[in-house]
Each structure stands twice: as C-alpha cells, then as structure tokens.
C-alpha positions as CSV (number, residue, x, y, z in Angstrom):
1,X,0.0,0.0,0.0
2,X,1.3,3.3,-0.5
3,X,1.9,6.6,1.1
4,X,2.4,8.5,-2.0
5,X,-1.2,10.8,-2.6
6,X,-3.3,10.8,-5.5
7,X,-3.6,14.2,-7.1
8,X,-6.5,14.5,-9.5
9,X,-5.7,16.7,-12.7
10,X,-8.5,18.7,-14.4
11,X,-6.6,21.3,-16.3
12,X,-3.7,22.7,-17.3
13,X,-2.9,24.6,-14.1
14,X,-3.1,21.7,-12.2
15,X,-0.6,19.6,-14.4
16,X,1.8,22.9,-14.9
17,X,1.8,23.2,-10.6
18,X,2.2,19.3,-10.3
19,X,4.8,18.5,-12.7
20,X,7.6,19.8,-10.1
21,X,6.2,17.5,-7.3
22,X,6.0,14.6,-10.1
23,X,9.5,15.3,-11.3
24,X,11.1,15.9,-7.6
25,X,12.4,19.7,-8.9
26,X,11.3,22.3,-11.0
27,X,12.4,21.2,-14.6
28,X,14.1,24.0,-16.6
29,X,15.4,23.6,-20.5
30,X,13.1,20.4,-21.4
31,X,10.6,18.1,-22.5
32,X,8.1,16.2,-20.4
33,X,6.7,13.2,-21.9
34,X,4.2,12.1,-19.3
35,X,1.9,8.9,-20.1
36,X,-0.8,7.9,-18.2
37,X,-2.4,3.8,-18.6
38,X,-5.8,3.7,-16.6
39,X,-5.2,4.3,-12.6
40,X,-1.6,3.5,-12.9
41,X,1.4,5.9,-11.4
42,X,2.6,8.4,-14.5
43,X,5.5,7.4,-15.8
44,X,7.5,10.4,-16.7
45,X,10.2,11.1,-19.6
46,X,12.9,14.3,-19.5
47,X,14.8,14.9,-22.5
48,X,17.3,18.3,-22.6
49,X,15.7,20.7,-25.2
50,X,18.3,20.8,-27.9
51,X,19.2,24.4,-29.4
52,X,17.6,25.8,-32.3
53,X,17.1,24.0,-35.3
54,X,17.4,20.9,-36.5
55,X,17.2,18.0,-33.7
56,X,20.6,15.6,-32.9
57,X,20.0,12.8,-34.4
58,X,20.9,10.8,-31.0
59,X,17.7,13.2,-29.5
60,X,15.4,12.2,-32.6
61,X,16.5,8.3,-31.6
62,X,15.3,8.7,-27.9
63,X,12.0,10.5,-29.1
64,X,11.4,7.7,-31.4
65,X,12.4,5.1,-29.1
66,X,10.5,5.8,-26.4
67,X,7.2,7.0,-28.4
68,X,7.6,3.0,-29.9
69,X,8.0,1.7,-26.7
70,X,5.6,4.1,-25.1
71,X,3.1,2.7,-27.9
72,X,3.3,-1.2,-26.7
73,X,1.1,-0.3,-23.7
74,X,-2.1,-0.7,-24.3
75,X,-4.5,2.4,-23.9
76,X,-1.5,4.6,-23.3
77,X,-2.3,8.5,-23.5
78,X,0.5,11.1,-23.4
79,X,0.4,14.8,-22.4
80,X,3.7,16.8,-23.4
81,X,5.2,20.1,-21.6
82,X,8.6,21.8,-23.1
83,X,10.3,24.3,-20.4
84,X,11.9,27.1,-22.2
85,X,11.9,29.9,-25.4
86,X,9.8,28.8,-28.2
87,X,13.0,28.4,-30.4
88,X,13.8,25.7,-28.4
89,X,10.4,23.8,-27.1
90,X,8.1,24.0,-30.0
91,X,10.3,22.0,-32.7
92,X,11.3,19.5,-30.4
93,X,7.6,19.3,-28.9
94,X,6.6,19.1,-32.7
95,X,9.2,16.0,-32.9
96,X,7.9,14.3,-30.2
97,X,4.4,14.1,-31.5
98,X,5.1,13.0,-34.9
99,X,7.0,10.0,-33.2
100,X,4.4,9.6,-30.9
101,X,1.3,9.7,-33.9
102,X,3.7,7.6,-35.6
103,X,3.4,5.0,-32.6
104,X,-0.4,5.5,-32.7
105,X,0.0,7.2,-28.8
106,X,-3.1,9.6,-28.7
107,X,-1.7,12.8,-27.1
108,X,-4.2,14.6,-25.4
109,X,-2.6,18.3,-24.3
110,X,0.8,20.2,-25.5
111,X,2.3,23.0,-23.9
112,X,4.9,25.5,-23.8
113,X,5.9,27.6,-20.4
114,X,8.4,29.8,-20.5
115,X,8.5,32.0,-17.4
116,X,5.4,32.4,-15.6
117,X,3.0,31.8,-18.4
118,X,2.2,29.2,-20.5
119,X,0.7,28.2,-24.1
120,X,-1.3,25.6,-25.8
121,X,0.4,24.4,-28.5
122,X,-1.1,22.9,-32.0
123,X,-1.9,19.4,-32.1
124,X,-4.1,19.6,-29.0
125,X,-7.4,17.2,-30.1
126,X,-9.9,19.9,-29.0
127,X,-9.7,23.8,-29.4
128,X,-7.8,25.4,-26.7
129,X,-7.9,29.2,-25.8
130,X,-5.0,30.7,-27.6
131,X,-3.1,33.6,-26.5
132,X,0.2,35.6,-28.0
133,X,1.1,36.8,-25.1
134,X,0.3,33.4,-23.2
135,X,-1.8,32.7,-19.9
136,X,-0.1,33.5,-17.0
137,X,0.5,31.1,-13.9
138,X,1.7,30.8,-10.9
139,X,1.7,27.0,-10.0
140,X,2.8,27.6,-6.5
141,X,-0.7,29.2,-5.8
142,X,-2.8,26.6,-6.5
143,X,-5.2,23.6,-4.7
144,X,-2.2,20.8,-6.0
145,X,0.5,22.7,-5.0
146,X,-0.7,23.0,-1.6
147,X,-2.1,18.9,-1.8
148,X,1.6,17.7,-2.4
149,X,3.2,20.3,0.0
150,X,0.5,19.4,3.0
151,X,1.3,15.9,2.0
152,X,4.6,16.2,2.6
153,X,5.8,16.4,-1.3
154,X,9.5,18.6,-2.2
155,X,10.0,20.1,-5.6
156,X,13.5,20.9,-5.4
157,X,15.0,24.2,-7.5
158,X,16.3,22.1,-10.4
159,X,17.8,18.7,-11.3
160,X,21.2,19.6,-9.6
161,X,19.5,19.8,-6.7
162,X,17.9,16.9,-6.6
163,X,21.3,14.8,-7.0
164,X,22.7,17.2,-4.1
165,X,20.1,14.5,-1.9
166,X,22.5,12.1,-2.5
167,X,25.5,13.5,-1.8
168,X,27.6,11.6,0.6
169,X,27.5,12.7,4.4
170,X,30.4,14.2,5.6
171,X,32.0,15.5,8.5
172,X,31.7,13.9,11.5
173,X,28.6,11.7,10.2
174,X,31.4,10.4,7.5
175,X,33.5,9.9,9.9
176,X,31.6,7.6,12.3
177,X,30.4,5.5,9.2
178,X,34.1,5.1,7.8
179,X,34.6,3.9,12.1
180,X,31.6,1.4,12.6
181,X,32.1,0.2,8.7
182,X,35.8,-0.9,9.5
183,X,34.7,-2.5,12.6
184,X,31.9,-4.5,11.3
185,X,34.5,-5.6,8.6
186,X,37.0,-6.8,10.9
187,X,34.3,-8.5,12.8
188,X,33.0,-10.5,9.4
189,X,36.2,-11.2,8.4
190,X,37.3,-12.7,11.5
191,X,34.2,-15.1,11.8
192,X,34.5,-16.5,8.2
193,X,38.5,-17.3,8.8
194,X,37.3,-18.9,11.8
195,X,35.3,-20.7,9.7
196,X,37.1,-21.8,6.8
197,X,38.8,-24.9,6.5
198,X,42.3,-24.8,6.2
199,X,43.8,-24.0,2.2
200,X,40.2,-24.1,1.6
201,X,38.4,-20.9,0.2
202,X,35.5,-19.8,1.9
203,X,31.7,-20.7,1.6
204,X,29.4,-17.9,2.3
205,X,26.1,-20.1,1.0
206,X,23.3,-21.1,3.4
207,X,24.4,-25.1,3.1
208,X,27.4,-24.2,5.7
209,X,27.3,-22.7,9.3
210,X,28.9,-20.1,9.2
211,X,27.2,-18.5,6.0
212,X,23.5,-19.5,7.8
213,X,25.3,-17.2,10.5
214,X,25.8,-14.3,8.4
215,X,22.1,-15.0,6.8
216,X,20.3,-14.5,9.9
217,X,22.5,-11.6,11.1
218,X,21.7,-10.0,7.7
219,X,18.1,-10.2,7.7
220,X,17.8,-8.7,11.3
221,X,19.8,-6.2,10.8
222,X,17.4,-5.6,7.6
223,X,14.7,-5.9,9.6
224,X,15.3,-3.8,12.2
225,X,16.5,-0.9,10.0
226,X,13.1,-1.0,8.4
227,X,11.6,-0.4,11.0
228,X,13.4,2.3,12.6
229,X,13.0,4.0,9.4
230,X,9.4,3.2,9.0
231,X,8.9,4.6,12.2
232,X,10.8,7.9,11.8
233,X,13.5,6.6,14.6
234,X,17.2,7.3,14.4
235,X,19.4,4.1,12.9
236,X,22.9,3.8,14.2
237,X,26.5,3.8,12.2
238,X,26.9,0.2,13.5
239,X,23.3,-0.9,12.0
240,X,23.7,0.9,8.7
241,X,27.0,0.0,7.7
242,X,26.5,-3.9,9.0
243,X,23.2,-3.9,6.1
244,X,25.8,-2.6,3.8
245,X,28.6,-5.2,4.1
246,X,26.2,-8.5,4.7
247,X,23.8,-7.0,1.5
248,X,26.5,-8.7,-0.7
249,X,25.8,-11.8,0.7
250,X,24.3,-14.6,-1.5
251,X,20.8,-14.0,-2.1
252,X,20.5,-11.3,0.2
253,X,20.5,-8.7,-2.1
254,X,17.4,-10.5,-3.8
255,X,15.7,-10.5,-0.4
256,X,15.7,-6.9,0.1
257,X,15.0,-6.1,-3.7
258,X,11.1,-8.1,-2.7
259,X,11.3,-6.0,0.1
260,X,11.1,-2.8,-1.8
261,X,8.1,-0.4,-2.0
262,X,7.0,2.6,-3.1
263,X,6.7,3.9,0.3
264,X,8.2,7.4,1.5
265,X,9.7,5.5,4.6
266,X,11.5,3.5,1.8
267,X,13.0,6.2,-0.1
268,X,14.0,7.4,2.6
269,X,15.5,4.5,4.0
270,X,17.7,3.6,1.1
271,X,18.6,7.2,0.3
272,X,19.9,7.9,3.6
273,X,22.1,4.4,3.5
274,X,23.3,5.5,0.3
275,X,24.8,8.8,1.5
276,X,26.0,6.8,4.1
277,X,27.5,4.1,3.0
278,X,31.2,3.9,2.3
279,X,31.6,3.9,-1.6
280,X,33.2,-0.1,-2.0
281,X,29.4,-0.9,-0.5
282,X,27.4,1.7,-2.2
283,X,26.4,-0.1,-5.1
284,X,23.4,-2.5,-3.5
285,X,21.8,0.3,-1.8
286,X,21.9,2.4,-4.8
287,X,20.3,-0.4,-6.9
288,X,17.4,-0.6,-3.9
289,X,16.7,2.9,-3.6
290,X,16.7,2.6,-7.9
291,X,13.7,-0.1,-7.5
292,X,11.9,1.8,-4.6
293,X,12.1,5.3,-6.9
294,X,11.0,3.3,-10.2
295,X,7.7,1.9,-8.2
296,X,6.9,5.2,-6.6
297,X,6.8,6.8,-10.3
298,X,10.0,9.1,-9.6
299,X,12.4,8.8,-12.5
300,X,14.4,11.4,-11.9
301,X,15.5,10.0,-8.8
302,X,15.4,6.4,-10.3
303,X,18.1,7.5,-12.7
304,X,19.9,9.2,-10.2
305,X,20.0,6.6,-8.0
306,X,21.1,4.8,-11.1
307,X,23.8,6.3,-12.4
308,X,25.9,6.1,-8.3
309,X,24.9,2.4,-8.7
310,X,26.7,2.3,-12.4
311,X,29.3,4.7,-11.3
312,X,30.6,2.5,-8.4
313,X,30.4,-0.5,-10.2
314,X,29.9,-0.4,-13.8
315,X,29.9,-4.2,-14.1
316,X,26.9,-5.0,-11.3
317,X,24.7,-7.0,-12.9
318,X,21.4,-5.6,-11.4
319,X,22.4,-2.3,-12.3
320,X,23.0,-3.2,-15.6
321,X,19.5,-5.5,-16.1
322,X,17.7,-2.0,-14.5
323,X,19.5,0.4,-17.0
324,X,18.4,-1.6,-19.7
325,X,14.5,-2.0,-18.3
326,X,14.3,2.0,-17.9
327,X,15.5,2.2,-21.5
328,X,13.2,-0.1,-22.6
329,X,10.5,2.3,-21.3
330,X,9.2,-0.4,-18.3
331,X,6.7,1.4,-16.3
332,X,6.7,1.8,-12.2
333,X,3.3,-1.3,-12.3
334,X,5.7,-3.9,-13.8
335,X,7.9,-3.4,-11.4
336,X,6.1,-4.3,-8.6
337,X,4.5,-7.2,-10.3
338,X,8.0,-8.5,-11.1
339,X,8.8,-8.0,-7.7
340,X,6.3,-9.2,-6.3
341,X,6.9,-12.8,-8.2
C-alpha cells in the first residue's frame, strides 16, 4: 500500500503546478513526456531541449524510441510540456508528437511555459484558448501545489538539486560510518577465517554454518533498519553500515530487492544508506533505492539513483539489467509485479 497521494488533474494549471512535485524539482530547458495507462502511477520522460534548429540525431533516436515503446502499452495516452523559449520547445515538442502519432499514442494536451506563463500548442485534439502573449501562472498558488506540500511532497529548484540529496554525508557523520564500517568488517572477516577450512576458500552459501550465521545476522539487521526507518527513529553507524557489508551476501541482495516499495519510509531508508555508505558498499543500496524510486513513479531520482549504482560498479549485474528495463521504457506497475513474483 502506498503513502504516495493521489492528485486529481483537471486542467492545465493543475498539471503545470504538479509537474515539479512529479518530477522531484522544478524542470528548466526540457521536454516532459508524461503517459498515463488507466489508474496506474505516470511514468515520466525528461529529455534536454536541444538548441535551435534541426534535432541531434541521437535526440530524434530517444523520441522515437521511447514514443515505440511508449506505444506497446495498451491504452496509453501522453500529455507533453517543453520548459523554455519557443525556439527551443516548439520543434522538439513538434518531434515528439510526430513520433508519438507515428506509434499510434493519442496525445491529449501540449504546452509550452516559458517563465510564468504558459501556451497551448497545435496538435491539442480539442480547441484550446489561444493567446500571444500566453496565460499567465503561478503554480505555487494553487489547490495541488498545496495537496503535495500538505502531504509532505519537495519540488526541489532544479535537477542539480535533486542529485545534491545524495550526496555523501560528511564531516563527523562520515567519519563515524568510515569507524563502525571498518569494525563491522574486521568482525565479518574474522568469523568467516574462523570458519574456513584450512587451504580451503571460503563458503558464504546457506548449506554451511557459518554462512546461515551471516544470513540470519543480515536479515535482522534488515529488519530492524526497516523499521526504525518506518517509524521515523534514528538508525545507528553500527546498523547501517552492517546492512551494507552483509547486502553482498548470497541471495541477500534478492531478499531486500522483494522487500522494496514505493513507500516514502522506503526512499527514505535507502537514500539515507546510500549517502552513508562507504563507496566499495554503495552499489546494492543504490540499486534498492533505484527499485523503490522506479515503483513510486520518480524517474528522476530512479536514474539518479542509477547512475551512483553504475558509477561505483559499472559491471553490477542488477544495475545493468535496471539500465536496460528504464530504457526499454518499463513502467513503475511492472515493477512491482515483477517483484512481487
């Protein structure tokens, strides 16, 4: 079940004073693609508006990409917002709905906003009010805006912002992580040599003793995490950076992957281990909070999320299978259903 509200959308004001809430920061210099299938959580699309003239062809390949893809779901409806000068929106906008007709995706609004106002563009299916000078609007004055705020919502400035959230703690919060990480370390290592069998390597698998050891310890210390985070409590250096050592383990990793929601305690959760993990252990946590931002519609901070997880370890396997699902255009419900089985 999740925490995430519903926002009902009846006009353009209310998807113009949304969009930063859906995004996670105000978007500046780009394209939206949102599509909506029945009830399910928007999935969103950000492209970079290119300059004037004549689109990249690698841009032209990720508008006709994703309007294919986009396409494949059946009943799929798009709405499309460009952030900047007209130079700049309208012939990329124009782009994106030829690739999306071409797909047989039914868009049902376009719009440029530059500033505080905004246009309808041509292409909309009904007549829409049209306006040289545009329609001014101030989406932080509006019922949604202050829905998602009440709610507990953040539209951040712009996209740097957003990826500031993941920055690495430092001081002396870094400094008691790098501590209890080094302990918990020793402390692993020195039960697994006690284990091994002399020139043997080794075995960290459930069918030995000490790796049904490390198991259990893993899944407590999973447990209890979530639920210090799920009820708002403080989680300590010792806990955090334990979950980020034993979440290597054999089929650990898969275990907390089912365990991901779309929750706000979640994304919470696995954004603050992230920023405090030490980077060599990173990579799992960034590949959780990845699943947990993907199922709660976010794909800014699914991406985000996504490129630490890549950036630590450009090899991980899980990273690599998610990279290639987001460009594939899989939506936040298959997900969870994949999770879920």
């Amino acid at each position: 079940m999740s925490d995430q509200p519903s926002m009902r959308l009846r006009n353009a004001e209310d998807l113009l004073a949304a969009m930063p809430f859906l995004l996670g920061f105000a978007p500046e210099d780009s394209l939206i693609i949102m599509t909506i299938v029945e009830q399910r959580v928007p999935s969103l699309i950000r492209v970079a508006l290119p300059d004037p003239g004549e689109l990249p062809a690698p841009l032209s390949q990720v508008l006709n990409l994703s309007a294919a893809r986009i396409g494949k779901q059946a009943g799929a409806h798009t709405l499309l917002v460009g952030y900047g000068p007209a130079d700049r929106v309208e012939h990329t906008v124009q782009a994106a709905a030829d690739a999306l007709r071409t797909a047989r995706v039914p868009i049902d609004l376009a719009l440029r906003v530059t500033g505080d106002r905004y246009w309808y563009l041509d292409g909309v299916p009904a007549p829409m009010p049209k306006s040289p000078d545009g329609i001014p609007i101030d989406p932080s004055d509006t019922a949604i805006a202050a829905q998602a705020v009440y709610a507990g919502l953040v539209a951040l400035p712009n996209r740097d912002a957003l990826a500031a959230t993941l920055a690495p703690v430092t001081g002396p919060a870094r400094e008691g992580m790098v501590a209890a990480t080094k302990a918990a370390c020793t402390r692993y290592v020195a039960q697994v040599d006690a284990a091994a069998e002399p020139g043997k390597k080794p075995r960290l698998g459930t069918d030995t003793p000490v790796g049904r050891q490390l198991h259990a310890e893993a899944l407590r210390r999973l447990h209890r995490v979530e639920n210090r985070y799920r009820r708002a409590a403080a989680v300590t250096d010792d806990d955090v950076a334990a979950l980020t050592i034993l979440l290597d383990l054999p089929d650990i990793r898969d275990v907390a992957a089912y365990r991901t929601g779309r929750q706000g305690w979640q994304l919470s959760m696995w954004t603050d281990v992230v920023r405090r993990a030490e980077p060599l252990f990173r990579t799992t946590p960034a590949v959780l909070l990845t699943l947990c931002a993907l199922q709660a519609g976010d794909g800014a901070l699914a991406n985000l999320a996504l490129d630490r997880a890549l950036a630590d370890d450009p090899n991980d396997r899980m990273a690599r299978l998610l990279s290639e699902a987001i460009g594939a255009g899989i939506d936040p419900t298959t997900i969870a259903s994949i999770l879920d089985h």
